[in-house]
C-alpha positions as CSV (number, residue, x, y, z in Angstrom):
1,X,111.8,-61.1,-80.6
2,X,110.9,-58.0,-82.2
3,X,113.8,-55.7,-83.8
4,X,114.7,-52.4,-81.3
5,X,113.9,-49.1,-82.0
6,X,110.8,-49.8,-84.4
7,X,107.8,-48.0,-84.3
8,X,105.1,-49.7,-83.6
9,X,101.6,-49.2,-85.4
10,X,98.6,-47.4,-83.1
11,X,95.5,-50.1,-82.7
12,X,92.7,-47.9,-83.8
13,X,89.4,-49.5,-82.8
14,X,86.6,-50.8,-84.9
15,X,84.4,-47.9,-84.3
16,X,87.2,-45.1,-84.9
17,X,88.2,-47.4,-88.1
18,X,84.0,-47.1,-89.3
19,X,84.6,-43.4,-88.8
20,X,87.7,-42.9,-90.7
21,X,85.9,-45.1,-93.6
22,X,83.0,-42.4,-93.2
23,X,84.8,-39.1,-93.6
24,X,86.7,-40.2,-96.8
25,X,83.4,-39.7,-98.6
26,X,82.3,-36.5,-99.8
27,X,80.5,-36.0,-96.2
28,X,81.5,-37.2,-92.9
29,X,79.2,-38.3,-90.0
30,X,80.4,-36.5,-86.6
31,X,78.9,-39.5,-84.6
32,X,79.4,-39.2,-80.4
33,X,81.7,-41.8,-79.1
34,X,79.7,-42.4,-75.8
35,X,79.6,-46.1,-74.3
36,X,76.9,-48.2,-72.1
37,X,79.5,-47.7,-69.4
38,X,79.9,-43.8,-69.8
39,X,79.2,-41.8,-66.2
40,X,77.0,-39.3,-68.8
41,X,74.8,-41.6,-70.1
42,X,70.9,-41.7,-69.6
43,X,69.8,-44.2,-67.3
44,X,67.1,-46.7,-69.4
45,X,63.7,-45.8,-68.8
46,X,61.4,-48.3,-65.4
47,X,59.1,-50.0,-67.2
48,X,55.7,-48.6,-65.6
49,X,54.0,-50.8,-63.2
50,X,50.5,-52.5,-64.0
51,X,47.5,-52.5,-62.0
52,X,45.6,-55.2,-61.1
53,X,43.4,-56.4,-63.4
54,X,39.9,-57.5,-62.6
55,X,40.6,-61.2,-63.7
56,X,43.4,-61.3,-61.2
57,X,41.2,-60.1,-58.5
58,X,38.2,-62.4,-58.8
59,X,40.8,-65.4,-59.2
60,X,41.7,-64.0,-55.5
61,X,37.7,-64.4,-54.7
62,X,38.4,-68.2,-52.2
63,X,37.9,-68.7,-48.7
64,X,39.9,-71.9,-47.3
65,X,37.8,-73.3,-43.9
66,X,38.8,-73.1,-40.7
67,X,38.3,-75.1,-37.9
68,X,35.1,-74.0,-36.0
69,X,33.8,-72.4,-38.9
70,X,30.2,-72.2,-40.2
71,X,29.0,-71.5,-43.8
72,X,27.0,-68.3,-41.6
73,X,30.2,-67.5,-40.0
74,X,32.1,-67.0,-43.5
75,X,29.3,-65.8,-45.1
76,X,29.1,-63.0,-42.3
77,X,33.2,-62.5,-42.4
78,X,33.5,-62.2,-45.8
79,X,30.6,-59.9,-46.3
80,X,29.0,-62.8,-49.4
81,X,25.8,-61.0,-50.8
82,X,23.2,-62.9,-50.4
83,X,24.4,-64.9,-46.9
84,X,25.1,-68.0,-46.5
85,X,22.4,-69.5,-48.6
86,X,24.0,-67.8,-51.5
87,X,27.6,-69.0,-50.5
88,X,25.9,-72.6,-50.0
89,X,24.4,-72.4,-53.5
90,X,27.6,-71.4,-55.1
91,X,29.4,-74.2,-53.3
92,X,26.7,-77.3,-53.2
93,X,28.8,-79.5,-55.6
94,X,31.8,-79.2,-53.2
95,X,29.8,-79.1,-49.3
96,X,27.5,-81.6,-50.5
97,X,23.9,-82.3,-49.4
98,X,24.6,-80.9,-45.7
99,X,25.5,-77.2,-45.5
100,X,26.3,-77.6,-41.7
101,X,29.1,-80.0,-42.8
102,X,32.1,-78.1,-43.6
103,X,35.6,-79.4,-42.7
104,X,39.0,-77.6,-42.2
105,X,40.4,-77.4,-45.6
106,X,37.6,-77.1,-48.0
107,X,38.1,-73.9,-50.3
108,X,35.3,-72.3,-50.7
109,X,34.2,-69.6,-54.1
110,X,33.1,-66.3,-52.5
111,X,29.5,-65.2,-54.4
112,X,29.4,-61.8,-55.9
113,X,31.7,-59.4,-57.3
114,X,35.5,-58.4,-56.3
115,X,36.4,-54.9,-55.7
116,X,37.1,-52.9,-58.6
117,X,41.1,-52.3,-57.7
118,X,42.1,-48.9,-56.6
119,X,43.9,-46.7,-59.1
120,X,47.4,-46.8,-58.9
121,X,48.9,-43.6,-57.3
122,X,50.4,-40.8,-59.0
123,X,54.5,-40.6,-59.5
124,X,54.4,-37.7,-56.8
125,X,52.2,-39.4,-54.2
126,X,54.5,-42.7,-54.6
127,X,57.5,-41.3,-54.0
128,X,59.0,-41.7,-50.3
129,X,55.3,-43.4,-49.8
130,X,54.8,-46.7,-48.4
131,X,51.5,-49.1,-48.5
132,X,51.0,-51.4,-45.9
133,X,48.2,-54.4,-46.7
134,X,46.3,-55.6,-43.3
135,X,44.3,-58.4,-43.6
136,X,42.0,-58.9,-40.5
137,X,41.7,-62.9,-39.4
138,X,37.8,-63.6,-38.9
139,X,37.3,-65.1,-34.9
140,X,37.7,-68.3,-35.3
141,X,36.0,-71.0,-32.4
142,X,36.4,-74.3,-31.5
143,X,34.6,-76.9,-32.5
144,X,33.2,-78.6,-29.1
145,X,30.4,-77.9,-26.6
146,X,32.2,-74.3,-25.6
147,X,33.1,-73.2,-29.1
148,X,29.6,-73.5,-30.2
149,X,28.2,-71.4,-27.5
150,X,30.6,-68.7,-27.7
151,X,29.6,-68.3,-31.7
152,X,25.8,-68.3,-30.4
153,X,26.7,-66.0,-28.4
154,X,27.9,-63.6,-30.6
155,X,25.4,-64.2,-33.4
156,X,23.1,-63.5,-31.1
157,X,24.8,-60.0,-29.5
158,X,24.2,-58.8,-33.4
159,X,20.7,-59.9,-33.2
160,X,19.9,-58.6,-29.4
161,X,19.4,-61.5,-28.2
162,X,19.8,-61.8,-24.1
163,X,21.6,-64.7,-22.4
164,X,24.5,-65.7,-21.0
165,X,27.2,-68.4,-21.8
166,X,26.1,-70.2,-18.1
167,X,22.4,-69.8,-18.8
168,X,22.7,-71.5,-22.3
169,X,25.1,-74.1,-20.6
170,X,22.9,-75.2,-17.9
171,X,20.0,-75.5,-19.9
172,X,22.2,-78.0,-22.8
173,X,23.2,-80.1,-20.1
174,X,19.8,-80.7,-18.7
175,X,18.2,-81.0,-22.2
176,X,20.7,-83.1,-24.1
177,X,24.0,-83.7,-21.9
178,X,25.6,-81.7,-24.7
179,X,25.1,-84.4,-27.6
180,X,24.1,-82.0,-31.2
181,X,22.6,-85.3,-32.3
182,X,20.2,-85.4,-29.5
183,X,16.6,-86.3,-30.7
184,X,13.6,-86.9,-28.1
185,X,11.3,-89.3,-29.8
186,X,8.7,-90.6,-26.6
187,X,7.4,-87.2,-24.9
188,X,4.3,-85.8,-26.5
189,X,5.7,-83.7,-29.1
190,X,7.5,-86.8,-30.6
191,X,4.1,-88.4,-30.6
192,X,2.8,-85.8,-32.3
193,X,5.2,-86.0,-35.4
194,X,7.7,-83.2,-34.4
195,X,10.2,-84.5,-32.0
196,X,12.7,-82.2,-30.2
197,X,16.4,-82.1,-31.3
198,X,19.6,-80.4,-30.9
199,X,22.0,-79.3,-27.8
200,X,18.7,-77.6,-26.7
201,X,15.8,-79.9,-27.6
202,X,13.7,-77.5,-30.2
203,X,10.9,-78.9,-31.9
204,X,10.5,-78.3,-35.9
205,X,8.0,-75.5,-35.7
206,X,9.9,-73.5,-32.4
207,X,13.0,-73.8,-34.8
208,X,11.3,-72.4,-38.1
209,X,9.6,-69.7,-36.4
210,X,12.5,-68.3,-34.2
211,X,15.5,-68.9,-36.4
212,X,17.8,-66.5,-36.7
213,X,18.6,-64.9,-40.2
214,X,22.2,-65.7,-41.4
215,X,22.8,-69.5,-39.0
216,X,22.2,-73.1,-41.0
217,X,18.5,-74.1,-41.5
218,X,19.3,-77.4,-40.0
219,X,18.5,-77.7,-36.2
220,X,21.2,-80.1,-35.6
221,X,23.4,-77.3,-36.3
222,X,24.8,-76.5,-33.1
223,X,24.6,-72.6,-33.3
224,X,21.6,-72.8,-35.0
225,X,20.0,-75.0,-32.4
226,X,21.6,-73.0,-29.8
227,X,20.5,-69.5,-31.5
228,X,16.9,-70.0,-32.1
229,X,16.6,-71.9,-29.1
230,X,17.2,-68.8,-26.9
231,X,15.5,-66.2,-29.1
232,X,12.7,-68.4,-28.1
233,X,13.1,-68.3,-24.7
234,X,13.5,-64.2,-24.6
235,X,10.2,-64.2,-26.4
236,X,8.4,-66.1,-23.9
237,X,10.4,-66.1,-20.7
238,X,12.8,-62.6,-21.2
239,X,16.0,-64.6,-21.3
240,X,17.8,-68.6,-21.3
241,X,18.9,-67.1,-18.2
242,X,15.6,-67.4,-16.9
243,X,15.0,-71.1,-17.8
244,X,14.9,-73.8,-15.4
245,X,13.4,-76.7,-16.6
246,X,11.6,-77.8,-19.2
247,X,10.4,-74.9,-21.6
């Protein structure tokens, strides 16, 4: 128990002790005493935000396949210089031999170069300023009998192309029941080496001449089939709509 009525010694703190030290030389430091935790003290300095760099960006550069979707679709969507030919081209090893055959899933590398990133904004336009990112989902269709028509369709409103989704529906039926795979091989034109195919029965050199920039070069490809099928029959006839029978 310590004795009563002794004085005890002041605890002078490891800084104040340095400072005593100091000013016994011939000149003393006058060093302020101001803490981390002091209400004065200078808040530390944000660290200043980077920009996006142009590696980041192209790494961005994928497209992952949706269901109903078309290399020409994507190709259209995604504004891919070049069409999709030169999305195809980038992509072979992964699509394989068949553009036409795409499946929900695949990621795809977008051809041609990103956006150069905007410059950031100044301090004074940032402040009370917010940026909000909208990212518009391409139209996506299904992939059966009506899917494929309402993609002809509007491939072929950017193309002004006349017809109408029961005009190009009533000629499928009586052409090829709706089968994509349908091939004709005993009529005439079979016998002469080019037998029709697709939802609408074209024939090889119908298909080449009248098919429409930015759909697959195969004419089992459903839109493709569907597409140059009908910009046939507006040349000749005025519109699908004015088909009957066989054309």
């Amino acid at each position: 128990m310590p004795a009563q009525g002794k004085h005890r010694r002041s605890r002078t703190s490891p800084l104040a002790r340095r400072l005593i030290a100091l000013g016994t030389g011939s000149a003393a430091l006058a060093l302020p005493l101001v803490t981390a935790t002091t209400a004065g003290a200078a808040p530390a300095p944000q660290q200043p935000v980077k920009a996006p760099t142009a590696a980041t960006a192209a790494a961005k550069v994928t497209h992952t396949v949706a269901k109903g979707e078309s290399l020409a679709k994507i190709a259209d969507a995604r504004s891919v210089s070049g069409g999709w030919k030169a999305l195809y081209k980038t992509n072979r090893a992964t699509v394989g031999e068949n553009p036409s055959l795409i499946h929900p899933g695949l990621k795809l590398k977008l051809s041609g170069k990103p956006k150069a990133a905007a410059p950031a904004a100044s301090a004074e336009k940032a402040s009370g300023e917010t940026t909000e990112a909208v990212e518009t989902a391409a139209k996506s269709y299904t992939n059966d009998l009506d899917g494929w028509i309402r993609e002809a369709l509007d491939v072929m409103a950017q193309n002004g192309i006349p017809g109408s989704y029961d005009g190009i529906h009533r000629n499928i039926m009586r052409e090829s029941g709706g089968n994509p795979q349908a091939i004709n091989n005993w009529d005439s034109n079979a016998a002469a080496g080019t037998p029709s195919k697709g939802l609408l029965q074209v024939i090889a050199p119908t298909f080449e001449a009248y098919h429409v920039a930015g759909t697959s070069t195969d004419p089992y490809d459903p839109v493709a089939n569907i597409t140059a099928a009908c910009n046939y029959a507006a040349d000749r006839y005025g519109s699908i709509d004015n088909v009957n029978g066989p054309y």
